[in-house]
C-alpha positions as CSV (number, residue, x, y, z in Angstrom):
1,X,0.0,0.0,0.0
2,X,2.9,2.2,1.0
3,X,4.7,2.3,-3.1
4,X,0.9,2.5,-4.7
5,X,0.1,6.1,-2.7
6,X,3.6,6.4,-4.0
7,X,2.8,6.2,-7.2
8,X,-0.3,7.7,-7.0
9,X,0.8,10.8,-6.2
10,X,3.6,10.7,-9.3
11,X,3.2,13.5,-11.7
12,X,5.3,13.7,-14.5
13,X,7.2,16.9,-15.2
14,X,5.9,18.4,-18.2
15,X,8.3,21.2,-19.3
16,X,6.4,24.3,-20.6
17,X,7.7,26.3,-23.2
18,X,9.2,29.7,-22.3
19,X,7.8,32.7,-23.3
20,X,10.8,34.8,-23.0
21,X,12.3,33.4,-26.6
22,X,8.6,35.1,-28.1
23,X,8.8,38.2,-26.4
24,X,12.6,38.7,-27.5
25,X,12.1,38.4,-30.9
26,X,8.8,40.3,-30.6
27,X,10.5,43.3,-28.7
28,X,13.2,42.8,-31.7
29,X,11.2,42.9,-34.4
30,X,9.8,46.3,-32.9
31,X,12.5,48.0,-33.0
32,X,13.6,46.7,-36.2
33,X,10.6,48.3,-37.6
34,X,10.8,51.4,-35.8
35,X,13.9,52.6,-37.7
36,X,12.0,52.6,-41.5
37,X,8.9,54.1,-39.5
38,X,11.3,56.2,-38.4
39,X,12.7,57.6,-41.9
40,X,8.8,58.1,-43.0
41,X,7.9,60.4,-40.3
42,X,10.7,62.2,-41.0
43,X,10.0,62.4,-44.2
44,X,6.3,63.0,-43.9
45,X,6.9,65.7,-41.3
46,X,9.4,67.4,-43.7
47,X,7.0,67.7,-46.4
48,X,3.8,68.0,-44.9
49,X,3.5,72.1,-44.3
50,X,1.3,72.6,-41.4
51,X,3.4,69.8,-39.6
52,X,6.5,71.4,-41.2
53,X,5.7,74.5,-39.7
54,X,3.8,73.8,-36.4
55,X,6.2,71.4,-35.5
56,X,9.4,70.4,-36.9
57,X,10.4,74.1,-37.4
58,X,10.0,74.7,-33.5
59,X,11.4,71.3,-32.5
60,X,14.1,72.1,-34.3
61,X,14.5,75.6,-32.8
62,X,14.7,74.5,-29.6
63,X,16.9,71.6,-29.9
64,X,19.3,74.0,-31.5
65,X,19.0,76.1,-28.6
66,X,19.3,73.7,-26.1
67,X,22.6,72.6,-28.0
68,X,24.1,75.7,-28.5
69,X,23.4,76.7,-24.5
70,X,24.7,73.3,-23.1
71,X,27.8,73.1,-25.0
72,X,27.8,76.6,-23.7
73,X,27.6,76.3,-20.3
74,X,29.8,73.2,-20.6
75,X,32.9,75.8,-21.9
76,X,32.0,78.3,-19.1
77,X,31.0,81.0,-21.9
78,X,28.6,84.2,-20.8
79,X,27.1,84.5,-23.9
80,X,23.5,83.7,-23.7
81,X,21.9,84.6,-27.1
82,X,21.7,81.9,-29.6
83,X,21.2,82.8,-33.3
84,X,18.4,80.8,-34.7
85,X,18.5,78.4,-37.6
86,X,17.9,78.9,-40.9
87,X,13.9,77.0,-41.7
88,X,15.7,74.2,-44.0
89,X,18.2,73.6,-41.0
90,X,15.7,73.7,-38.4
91,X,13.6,71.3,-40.5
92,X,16.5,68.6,-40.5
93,X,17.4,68.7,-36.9
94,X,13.3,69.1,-36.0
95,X,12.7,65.9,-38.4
96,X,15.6,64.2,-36.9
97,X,14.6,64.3,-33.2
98,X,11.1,63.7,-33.9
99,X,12.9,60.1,-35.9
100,X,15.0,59.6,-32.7
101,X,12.4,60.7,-30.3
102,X,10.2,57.6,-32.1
103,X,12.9,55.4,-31.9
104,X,13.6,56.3,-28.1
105,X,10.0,56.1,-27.2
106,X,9.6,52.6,-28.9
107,X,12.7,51.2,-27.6
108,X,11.3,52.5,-24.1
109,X,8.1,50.8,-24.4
110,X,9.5,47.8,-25.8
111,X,11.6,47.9,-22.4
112,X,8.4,48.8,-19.7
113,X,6.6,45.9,-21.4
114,X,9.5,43.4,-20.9
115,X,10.3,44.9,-17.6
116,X,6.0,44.4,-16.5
117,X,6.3,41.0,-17.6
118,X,9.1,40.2,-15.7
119,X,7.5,41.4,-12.9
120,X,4.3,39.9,-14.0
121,X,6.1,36.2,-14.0
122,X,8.3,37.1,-10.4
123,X,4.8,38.2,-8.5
124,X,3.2,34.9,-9.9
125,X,6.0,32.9,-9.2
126,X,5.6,34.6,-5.4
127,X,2.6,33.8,-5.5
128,X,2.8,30.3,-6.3
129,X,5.8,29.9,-3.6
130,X,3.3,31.7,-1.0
131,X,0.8,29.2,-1.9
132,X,3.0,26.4,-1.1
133,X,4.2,27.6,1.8
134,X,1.0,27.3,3.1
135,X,0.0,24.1,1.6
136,X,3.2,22.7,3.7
137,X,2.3,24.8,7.4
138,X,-1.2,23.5,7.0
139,X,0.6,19.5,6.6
140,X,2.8,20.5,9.3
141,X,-0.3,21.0,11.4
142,X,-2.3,18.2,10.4
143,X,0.7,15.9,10.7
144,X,1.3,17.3,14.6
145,X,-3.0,16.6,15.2
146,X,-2.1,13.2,14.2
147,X,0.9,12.8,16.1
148,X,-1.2,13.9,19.2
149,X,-4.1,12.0,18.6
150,X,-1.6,8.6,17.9
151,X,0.3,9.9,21.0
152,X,-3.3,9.3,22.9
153,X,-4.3,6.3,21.5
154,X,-1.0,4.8,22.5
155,X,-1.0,6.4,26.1
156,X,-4.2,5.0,26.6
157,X,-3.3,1.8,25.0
158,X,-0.4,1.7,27.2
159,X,-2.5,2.5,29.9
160,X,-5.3,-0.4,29.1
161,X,-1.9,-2.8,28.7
162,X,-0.3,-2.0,32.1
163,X,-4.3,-2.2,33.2
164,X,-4.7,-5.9,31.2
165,X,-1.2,-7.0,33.1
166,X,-2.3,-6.1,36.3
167,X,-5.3,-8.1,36.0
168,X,-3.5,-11.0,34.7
169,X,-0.9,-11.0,37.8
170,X,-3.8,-10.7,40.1
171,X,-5.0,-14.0,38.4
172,X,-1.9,-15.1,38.6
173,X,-1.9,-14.8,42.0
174,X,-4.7,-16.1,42.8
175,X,-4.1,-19.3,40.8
176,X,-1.1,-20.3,42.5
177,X,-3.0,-19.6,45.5
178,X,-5.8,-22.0,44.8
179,X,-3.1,-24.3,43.9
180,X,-0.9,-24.3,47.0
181,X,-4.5,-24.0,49.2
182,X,-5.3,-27.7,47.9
């Protein structure tokens, strides 16, 4: 009886699949793409007026200016006017930033989904360690209200033994007293 609940309780280890092969080559793919989508925005906000001219000509303004007033500040110079860019060069470095801004942002979001996932899989794996962590206190505790209640019925087995001999040396006694009174 012992080996069958043995083998009863056998499960055979089935080995799942990782998804952390999927989401690296996903995450890869993503910012593979992100590069070409990239070069169209660029290229769409460089030729699209309104966009041209609501956007990309101040985007590139100010990352002009912010250049021109770190590398500045980095040289200890006092000058603090900065001479803004002709439209066609502002267009280039506006279009530009807004490509590597899009690239950042994807490559950022490619990382805060691998990093949620990860967390996503530590918390269940937590989870799942918690949970059996319990399941083994609560055996713990049934195995110790067994251990008392066996403790019991072998007390008061002992008890009903030491009892039983008694009895039986009392009828001992009286036997060989019967015998020796004939």
């Amino acid at each position: 009886s012992c080996m069958r609940s043995q083998s009863a309780d056998f499960q055979p280890t089935v080995t799942k699949m990782s998804a952390l092969p999927l989401v690296k080559l996903l995450s890869l793919a993503v910012r593979t793409v992100a590069k070409p989508i990239s070069k169209v925005l660029k290229t769409q906000a460089m030729s699209h007026p309104t966009l041209r001219n609501k956007v990309v000509v101040p985007v590139g303004q100010v990352t002009h200016w912010v250049s021109v007033r770190l590398q500045r500040l980095t040289m200890n110079s006092s000058r603090r006017d900065v001479k803004p860019l002709s439209e066609e060069i502002a267009v280039d470095y506006g279009a530009e930033f807004i490509g590597e801004f899009f690239i950042f942002s994807v490559a950022a979001l490619v990382l805060l989904g691998e990093y949620n996932s990860s967390a996503k899989k530590s918390a269940d794996k937590e989870a799942k360690m918690k949970a059996t962590l319990l399941g083994l206190r609560s055996d713990i505790e049934q195995l110790r209200l067994h251990h008392r209640q066996l403790h019991r019925q072998v007390v008061a087995i002992s008890c009903q033994l030491e009892h039983d001999n008694q009895l039986l040396h009392e009828m001992h006694e009286q036997l060989t007293q019967h015998k020796t009174g004939k």
